[in-house]
KEKE-3310 file (N, C-alpha, C; in steps of 0.2 Angstrom, whole numbers, plus 5000, padded with zeros to 4 digits):
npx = (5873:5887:5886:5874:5881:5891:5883:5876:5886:5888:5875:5874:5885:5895:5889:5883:5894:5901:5891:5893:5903:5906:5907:5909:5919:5937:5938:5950:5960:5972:5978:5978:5977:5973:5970:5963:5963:5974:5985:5980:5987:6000:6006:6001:5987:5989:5983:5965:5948:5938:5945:5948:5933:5929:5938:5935:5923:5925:5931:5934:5919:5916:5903:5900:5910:5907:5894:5897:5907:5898:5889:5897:5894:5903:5903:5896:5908:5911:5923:5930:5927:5929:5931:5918:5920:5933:5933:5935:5946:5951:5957:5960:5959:5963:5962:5950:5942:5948:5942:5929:5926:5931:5923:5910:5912:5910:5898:5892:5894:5887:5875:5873:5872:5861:5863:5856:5854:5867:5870:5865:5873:5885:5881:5878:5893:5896:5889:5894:5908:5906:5903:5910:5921:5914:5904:5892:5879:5874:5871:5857:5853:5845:5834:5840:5844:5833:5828:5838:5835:5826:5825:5817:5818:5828:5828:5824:5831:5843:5838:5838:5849:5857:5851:5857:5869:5875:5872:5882:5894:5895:5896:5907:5918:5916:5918:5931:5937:5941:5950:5948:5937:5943:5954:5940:5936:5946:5947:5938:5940:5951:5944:5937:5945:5953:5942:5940:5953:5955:5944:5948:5960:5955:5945:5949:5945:5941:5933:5933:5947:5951:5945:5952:5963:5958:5960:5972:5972:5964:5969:5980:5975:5969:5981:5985:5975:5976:5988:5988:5988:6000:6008:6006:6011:6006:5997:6007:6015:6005:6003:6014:6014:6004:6010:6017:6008:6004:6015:6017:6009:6013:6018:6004:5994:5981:5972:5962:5950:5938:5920:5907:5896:5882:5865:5853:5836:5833:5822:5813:5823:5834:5849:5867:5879:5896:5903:5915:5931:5937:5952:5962:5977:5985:5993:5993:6004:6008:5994:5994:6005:5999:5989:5996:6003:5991:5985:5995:5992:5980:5978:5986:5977:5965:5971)
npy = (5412:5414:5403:5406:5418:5410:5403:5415:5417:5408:5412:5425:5431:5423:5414:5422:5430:5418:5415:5425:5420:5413:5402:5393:5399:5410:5425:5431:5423:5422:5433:5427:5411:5395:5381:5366:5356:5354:5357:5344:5335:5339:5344:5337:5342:5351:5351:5342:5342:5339:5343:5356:5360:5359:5368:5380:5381:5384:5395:5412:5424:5439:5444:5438:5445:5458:5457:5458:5467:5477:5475:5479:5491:5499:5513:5514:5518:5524:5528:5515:5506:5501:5508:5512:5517:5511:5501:5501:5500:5487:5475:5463:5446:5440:5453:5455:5445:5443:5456:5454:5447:5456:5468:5460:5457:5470:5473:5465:5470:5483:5478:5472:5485:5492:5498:5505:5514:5514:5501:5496:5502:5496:5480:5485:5486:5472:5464:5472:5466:5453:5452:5455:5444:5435:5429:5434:5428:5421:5427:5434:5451:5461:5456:5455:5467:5474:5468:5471:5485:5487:5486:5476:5464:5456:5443:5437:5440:5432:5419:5417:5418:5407:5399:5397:5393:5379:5375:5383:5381:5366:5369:5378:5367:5356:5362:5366:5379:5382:5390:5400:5404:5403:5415:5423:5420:5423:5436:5441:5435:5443:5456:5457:5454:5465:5477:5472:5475:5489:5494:5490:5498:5510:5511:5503:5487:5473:5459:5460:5462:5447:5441:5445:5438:5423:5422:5417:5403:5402:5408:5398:5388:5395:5397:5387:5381:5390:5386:5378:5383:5391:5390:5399:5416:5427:5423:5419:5430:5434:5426:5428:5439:5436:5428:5437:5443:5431:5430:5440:5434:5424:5422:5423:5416:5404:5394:5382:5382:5368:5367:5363:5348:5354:5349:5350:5351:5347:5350:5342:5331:5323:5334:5332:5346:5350:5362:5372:5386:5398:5403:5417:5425:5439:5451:5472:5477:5467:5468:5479:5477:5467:5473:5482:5474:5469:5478:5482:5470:5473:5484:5483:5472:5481:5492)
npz = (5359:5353:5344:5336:5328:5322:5313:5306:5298:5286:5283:5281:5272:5268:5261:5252:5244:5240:5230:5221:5218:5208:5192:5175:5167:5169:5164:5165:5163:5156:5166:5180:5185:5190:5189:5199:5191:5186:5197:5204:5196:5192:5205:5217:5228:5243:5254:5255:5244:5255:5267:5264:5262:5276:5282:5278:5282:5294:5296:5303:5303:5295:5299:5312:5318:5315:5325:5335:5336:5337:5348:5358:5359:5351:5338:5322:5309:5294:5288:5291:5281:5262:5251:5237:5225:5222:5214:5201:5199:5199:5190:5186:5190:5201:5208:5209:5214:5228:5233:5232:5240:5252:5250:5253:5266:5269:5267:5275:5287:5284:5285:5298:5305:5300:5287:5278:5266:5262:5259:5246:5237:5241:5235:5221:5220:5219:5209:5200:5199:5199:5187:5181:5182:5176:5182:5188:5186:5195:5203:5213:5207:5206:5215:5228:5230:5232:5243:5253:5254:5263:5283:5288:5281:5284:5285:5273:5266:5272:5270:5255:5252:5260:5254:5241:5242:5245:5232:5224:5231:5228:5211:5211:5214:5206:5192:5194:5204:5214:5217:5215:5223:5235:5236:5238:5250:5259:5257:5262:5276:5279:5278:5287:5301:5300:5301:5315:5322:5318:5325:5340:5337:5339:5349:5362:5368:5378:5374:5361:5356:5361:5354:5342:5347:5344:5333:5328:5328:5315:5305:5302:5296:5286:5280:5275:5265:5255:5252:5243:5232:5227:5218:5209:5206:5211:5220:5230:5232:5240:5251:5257:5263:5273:5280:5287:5296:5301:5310:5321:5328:5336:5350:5357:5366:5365:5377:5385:5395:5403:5409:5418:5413:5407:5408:5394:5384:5368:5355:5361:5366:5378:5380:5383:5387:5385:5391:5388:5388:5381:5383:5379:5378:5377:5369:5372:5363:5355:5350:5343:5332:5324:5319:5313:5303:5297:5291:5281:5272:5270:5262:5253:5245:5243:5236)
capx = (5875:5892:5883:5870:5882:5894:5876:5876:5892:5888:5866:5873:5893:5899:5883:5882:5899:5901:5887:5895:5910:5905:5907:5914:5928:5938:5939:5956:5962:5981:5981:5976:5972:5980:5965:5962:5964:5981:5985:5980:5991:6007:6007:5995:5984:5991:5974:5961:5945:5934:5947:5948:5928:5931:5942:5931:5916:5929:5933:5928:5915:5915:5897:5901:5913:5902:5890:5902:5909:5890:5886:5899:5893:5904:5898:5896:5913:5911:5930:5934:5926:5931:5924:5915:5926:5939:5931:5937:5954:5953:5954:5962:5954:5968:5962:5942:5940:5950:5940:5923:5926:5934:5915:5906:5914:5910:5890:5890:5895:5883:5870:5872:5870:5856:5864:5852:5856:5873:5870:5862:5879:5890:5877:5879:5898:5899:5888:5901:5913:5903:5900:5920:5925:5909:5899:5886:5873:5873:5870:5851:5853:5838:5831:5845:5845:5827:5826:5841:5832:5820:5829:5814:5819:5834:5826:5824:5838:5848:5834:5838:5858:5860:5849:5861:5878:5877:5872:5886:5900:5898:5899:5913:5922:5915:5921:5939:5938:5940:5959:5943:5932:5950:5953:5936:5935:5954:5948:5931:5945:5957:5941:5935:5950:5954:5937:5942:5960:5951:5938:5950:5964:5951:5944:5951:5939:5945:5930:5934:5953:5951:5942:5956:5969:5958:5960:5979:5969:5960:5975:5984:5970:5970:5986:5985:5973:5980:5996:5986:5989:6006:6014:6004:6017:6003:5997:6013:6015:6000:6006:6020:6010:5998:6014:6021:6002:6005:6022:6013:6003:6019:6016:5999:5994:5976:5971:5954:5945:5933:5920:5905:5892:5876:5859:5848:5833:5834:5818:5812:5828:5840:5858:5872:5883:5901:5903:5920:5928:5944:5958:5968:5983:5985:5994:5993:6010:6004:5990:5999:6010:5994:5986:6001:6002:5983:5985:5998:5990:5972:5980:5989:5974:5961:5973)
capy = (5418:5412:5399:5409:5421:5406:5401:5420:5415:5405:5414:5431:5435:5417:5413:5428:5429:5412:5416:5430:5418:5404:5402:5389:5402:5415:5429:5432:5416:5425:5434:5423:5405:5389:5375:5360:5350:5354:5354:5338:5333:5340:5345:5338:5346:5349:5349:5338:5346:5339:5348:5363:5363:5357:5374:5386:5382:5385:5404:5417:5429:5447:5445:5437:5450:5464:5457:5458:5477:5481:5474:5479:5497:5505:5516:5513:5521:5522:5525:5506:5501:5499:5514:5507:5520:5507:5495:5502:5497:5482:5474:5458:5442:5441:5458:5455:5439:5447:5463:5451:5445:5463:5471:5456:5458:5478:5471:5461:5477:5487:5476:5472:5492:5492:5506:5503:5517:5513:5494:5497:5504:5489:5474:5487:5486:5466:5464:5474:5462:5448:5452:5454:5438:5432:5424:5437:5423:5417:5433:5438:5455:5463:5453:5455:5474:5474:5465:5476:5492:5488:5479:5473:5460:5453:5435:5436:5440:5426:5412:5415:5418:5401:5391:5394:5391:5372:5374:5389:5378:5362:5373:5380:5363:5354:5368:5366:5384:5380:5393:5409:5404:5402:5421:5425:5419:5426:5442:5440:5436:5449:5463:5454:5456:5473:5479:5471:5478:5496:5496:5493:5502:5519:5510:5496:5483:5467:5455:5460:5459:5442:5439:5447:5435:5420:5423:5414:5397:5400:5410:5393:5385:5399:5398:5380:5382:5396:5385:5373:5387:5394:5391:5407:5423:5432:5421:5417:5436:5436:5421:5428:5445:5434:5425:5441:5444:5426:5430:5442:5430:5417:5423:5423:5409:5403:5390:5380:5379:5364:5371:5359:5349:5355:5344:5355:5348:5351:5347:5337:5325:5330:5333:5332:5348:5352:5369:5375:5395:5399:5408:5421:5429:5443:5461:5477:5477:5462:5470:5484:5473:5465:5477:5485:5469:5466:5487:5482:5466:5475:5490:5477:5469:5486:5498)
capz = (5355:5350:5338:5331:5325:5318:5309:5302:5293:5279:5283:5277:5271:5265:5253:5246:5242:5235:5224:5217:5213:5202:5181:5172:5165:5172:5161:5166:5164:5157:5173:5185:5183:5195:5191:5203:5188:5183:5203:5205:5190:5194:5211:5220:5233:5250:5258:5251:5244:5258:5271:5263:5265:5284:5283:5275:5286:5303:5293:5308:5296:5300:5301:5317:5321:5315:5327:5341:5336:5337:5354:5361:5359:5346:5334:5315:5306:5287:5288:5289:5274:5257:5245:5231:5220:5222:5210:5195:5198:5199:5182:5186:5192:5209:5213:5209:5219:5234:5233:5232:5248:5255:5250:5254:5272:5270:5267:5282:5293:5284:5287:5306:5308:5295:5283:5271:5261:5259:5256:5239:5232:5240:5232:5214:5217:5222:5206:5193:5201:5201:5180:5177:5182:5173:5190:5188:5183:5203:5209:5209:5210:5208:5223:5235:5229:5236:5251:5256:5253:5271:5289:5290:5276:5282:5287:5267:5265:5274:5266:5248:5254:5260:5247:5235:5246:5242:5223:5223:5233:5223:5205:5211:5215:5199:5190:5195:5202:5219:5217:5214:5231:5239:5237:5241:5258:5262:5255:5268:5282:5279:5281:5296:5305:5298:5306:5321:5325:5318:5329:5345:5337:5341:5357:5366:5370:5380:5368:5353:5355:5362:5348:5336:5347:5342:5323:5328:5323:5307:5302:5300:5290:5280:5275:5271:5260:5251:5251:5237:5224:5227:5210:5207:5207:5214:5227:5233:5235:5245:5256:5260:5266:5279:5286:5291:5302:5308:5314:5325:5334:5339:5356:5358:5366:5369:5383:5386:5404:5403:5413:5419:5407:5405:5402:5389:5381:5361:5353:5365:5366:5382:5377:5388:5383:5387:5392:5387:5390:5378:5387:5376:5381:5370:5373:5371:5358:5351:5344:5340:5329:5321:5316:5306:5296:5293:5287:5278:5269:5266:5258:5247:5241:5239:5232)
cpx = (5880:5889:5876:5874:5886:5888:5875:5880:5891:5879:5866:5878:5893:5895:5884:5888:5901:5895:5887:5902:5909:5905:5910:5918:5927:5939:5944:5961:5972:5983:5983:5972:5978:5973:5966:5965:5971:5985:5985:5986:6000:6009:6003:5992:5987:5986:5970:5955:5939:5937:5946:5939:5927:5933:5938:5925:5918:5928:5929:5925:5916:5908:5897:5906:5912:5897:5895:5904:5899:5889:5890:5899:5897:5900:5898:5901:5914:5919:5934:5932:5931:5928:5925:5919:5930:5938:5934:5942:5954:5950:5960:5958:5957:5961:5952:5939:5940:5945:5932:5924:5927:5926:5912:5906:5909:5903:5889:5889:5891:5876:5868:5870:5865:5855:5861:5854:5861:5876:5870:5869:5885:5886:5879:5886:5900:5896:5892:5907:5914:5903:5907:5921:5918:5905:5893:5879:5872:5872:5863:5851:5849:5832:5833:5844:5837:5824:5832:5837:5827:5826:5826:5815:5825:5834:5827:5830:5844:5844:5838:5845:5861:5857:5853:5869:5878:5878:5881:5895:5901:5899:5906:5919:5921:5917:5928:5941:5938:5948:5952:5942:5936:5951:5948:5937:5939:5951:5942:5934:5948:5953:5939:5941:5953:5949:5936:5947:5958:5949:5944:5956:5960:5947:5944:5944:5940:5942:5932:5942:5955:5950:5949:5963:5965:5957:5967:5977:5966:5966:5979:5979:5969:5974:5987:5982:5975:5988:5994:5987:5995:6011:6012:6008:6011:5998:6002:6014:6011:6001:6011:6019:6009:6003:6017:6015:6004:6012:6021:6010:6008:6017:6011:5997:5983:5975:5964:5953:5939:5928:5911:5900:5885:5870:5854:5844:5831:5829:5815:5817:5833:5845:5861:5877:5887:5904:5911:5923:5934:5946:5962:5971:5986:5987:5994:5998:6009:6001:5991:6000:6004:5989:5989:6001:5996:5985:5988:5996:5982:5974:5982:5984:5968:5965:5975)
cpy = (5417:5407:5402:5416:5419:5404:5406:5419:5414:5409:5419:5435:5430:5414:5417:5430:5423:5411:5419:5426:5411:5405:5397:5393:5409:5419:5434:5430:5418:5429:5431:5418:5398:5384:5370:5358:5348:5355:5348:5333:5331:5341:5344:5341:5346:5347:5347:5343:5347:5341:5352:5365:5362:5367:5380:5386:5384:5392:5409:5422:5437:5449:5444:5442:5456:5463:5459:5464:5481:5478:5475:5487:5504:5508:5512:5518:5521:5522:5517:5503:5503:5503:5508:5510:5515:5502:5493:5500:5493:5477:5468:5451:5441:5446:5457:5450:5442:5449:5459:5451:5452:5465:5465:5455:5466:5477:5469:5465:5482:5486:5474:5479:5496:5499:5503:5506:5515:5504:5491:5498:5499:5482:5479:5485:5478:5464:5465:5470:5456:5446:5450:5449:5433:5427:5426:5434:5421:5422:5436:5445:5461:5460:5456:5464:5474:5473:5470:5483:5494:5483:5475:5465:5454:5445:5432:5434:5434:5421:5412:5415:5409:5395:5391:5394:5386:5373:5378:5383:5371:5365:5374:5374:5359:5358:5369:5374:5386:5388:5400:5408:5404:5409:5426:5425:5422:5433:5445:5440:5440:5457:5464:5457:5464:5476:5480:5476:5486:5499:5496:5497:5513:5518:5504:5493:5475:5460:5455:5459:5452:5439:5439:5440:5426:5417:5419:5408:5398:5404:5403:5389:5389:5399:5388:5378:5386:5392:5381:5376:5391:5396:5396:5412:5426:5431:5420:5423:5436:5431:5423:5435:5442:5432:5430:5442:5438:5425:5435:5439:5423:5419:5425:5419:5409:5396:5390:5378:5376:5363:5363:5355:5352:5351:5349:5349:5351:5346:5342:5330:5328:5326:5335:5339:5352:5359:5369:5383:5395:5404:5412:5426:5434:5449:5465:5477:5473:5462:5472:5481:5467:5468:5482:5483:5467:5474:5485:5477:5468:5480:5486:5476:5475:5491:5496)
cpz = (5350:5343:5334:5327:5322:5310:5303:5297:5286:5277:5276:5273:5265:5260:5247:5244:5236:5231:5219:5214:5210:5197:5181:5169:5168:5166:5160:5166:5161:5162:5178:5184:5186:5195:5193:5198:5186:5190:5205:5202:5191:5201:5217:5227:5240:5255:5252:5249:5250:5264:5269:5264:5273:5286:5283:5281:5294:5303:5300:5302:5301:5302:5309:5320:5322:5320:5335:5342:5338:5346:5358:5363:5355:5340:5328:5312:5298:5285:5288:5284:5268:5252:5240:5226:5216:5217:5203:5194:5199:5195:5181:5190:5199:5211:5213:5213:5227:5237:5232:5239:5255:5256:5252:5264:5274:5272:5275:5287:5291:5286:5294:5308:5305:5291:5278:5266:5257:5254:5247:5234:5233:5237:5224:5215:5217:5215:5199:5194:5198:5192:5177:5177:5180:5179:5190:5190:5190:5207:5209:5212:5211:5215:5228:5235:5234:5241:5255:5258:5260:5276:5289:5284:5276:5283:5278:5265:5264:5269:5261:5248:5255:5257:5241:5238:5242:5235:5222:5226:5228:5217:5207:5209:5209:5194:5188:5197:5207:5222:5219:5222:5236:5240:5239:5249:5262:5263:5260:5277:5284:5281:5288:5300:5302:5301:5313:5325:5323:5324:5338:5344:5342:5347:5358:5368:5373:5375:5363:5354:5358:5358:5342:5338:5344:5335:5321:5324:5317:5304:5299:5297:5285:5275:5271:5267:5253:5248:5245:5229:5224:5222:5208:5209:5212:5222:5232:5236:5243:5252:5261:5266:5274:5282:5290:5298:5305:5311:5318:5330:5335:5346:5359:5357:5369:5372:5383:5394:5403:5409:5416:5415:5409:5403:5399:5387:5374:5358:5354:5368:5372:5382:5382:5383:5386:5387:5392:5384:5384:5382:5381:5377:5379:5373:5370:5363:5351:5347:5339:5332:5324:5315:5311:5299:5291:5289:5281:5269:5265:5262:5252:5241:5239:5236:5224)
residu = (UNK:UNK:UNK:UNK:UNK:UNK:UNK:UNK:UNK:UNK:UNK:UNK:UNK:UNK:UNK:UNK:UNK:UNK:UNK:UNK:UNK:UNK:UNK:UNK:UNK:UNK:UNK:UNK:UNK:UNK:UNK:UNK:UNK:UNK:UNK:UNK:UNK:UNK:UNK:UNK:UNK:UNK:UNK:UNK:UNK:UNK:UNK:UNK:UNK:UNK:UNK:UNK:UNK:UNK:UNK:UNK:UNK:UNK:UNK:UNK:UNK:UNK:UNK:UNK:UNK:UNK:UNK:UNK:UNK:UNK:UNK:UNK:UNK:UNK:UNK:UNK:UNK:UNK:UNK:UNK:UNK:UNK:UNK:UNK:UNK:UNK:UNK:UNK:UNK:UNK:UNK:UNK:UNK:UNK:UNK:UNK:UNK:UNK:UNK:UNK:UNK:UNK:UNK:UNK:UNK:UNK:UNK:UNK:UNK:UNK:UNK:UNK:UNK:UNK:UNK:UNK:UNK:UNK:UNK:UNK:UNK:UNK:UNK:UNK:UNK:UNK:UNK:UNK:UNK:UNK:UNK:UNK:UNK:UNK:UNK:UNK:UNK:UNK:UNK:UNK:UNK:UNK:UNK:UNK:UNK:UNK:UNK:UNK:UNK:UNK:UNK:UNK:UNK:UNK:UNK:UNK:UNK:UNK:UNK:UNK:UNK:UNK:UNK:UNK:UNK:UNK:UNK:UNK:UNK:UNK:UNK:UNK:UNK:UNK:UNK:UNK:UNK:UNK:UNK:UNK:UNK:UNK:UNK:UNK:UNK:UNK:UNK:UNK:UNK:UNK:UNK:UNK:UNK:UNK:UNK:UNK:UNK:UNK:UNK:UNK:UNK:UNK:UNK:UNK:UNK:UNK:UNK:UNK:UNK:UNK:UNK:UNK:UNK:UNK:UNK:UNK:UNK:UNK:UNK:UNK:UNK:UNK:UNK:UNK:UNK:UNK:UNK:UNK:UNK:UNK:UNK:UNK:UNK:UNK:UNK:UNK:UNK:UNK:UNK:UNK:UNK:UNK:UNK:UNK:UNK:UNK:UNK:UNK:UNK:UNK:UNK:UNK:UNK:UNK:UNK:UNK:UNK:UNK:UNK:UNK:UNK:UNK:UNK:UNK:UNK:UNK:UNK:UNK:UNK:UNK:UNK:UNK:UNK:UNK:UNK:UNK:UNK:UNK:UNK:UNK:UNK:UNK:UNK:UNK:UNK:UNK:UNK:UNK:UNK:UNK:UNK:UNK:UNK:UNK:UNK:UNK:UNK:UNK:UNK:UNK:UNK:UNK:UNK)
# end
């Protein structure tokens, strides 16, 4: 289950997002503008580009966390999302990128609980997003608007979502534009765990807060990424936001119990496979203290 909900990741959140962020020019470029190439040059990368994909592919999705909030029998609360009102304000490329990822999070949770209705108005606001920062052109939105509109659809869905990952990740990277997709995916993380610490703030759930303690890990490749564009004023803000969440999670430890292997038969070949459990040690307070900061960071990036 854990790997089919990993596979979700890039199937139905992380596609379709980095599909909405591709162009050879930002449209913002005196707002906000840090390209590889002038990185490369003067400062170069701290992570390489084929780590930072290594990284990006680890990202927990909120698809897989929305899978998790849903199976563990909470309700659907429109309260955690991200009105689409909010769009209009954000008239920089910083806050459009984020805010790509933020709604592209919002999608994934409306889609596990198959708000069709409401799907329709997050795919129109990820498109006016999608147009600002001129990406538009990667986004087919008359498609995706239609296959949304039934659940019975969502197999489609995913197909057309992850045939354009590859095309959509190399552009970006050929591109020099790798600073955009880097906001994206944060602004993806930042809803994800938002949802999360929500959903047990209004009822405790010892999975999902397991889960929220194992965000301690991708929290530091996040920010390692993010540390590649720093000379930016505005990422650097944003930098400085996330380290206060990962100064939350200093004393939340998690531990691995390696548990016996397993022989499976996979496509007729039989694979030896190592069954291992994660341990996390995560309290009450702790959350607490997690959930302030993520509060404190998402409001940052939608207001």
């Amino acid at each position: 289950m854990v790997n089919y909900f990993k596979q979700l990741i890039f199937i139905l959140v992380i596609p379709l997002i980095f599909s909405c962020g591709n162009s050879s020019e930002n449209n913002n470029s005196d707002d906000f503008s840090v390209p590889d190439s002038v990185l490369n040059e003067d400062d170069p990368l701290i992570v390489s580009e084929q780590a930072m994909a290594d990284i990006i592919s680890n990202i927990s999705s909120p698809v897989e966390m929305s899978a998790l909030i849903k199976e563990s029998g909470v309700q659907f609360n429109y309260k955690y999302l991200n009105p689409t009102d909010n769009i209009d304000s954000y008239n920089t490329t910083f806050k459009q990128a984020l805010n790509l990822g933020i709604l592209g999070a919002d999608l994934g949770y409306l889609n596990m609980y198959n708000k069709t209705g409401t799907v329709l108005s997050y795919i129109t606001s990820i498109k006016t997003l999608a147009d600002n920062i001129k990406v538009g052109q990667f986004f087919d939105f008359s498609t995706l608007k239609r296959l949304a509109t039934n659940s019975d659809n969502l197999d489609s869905l995913m197909y057309i979502s992850v045939s354009s990952f590859d095309q959509m990740d190399v552009f970006l990277r050929e591109n020099n534009r790798s600073d955009v997709s880097t906001l994206i995916v944060t602004g993806v993380w930042i809803e994800g765990l938002f949802l999360a610490t929500q959903v047990v703030k209004d009822a405790p759930n010892k999975e999902i807060e397991e889960r929220i303690g194992e965000q301690k890990l991708i929290l530091s490749d996040l920010l390692l990424i993010l540390n590649n564009y720093k000379r930016d004023k505005k990422i650097f803000d944003l930098i400085e936001m996330i380290n206060k969440i990962k100064e939350q999670y200093a004393n939340v430890t998690i531990s691995y119990e390696v548990g016996e292997p397993e022989a499976v038969e996979v496509d007729g070949v039989l694979t030896i496979i190592q069954n291992e459990k994660s341990i996390v040690n995560i309290t009450q307070d702790q959350i607490k203290s997690i959930t302030k900061e993520v509060e404190n960071v998402r409001n940052f990036v939608v207001k």
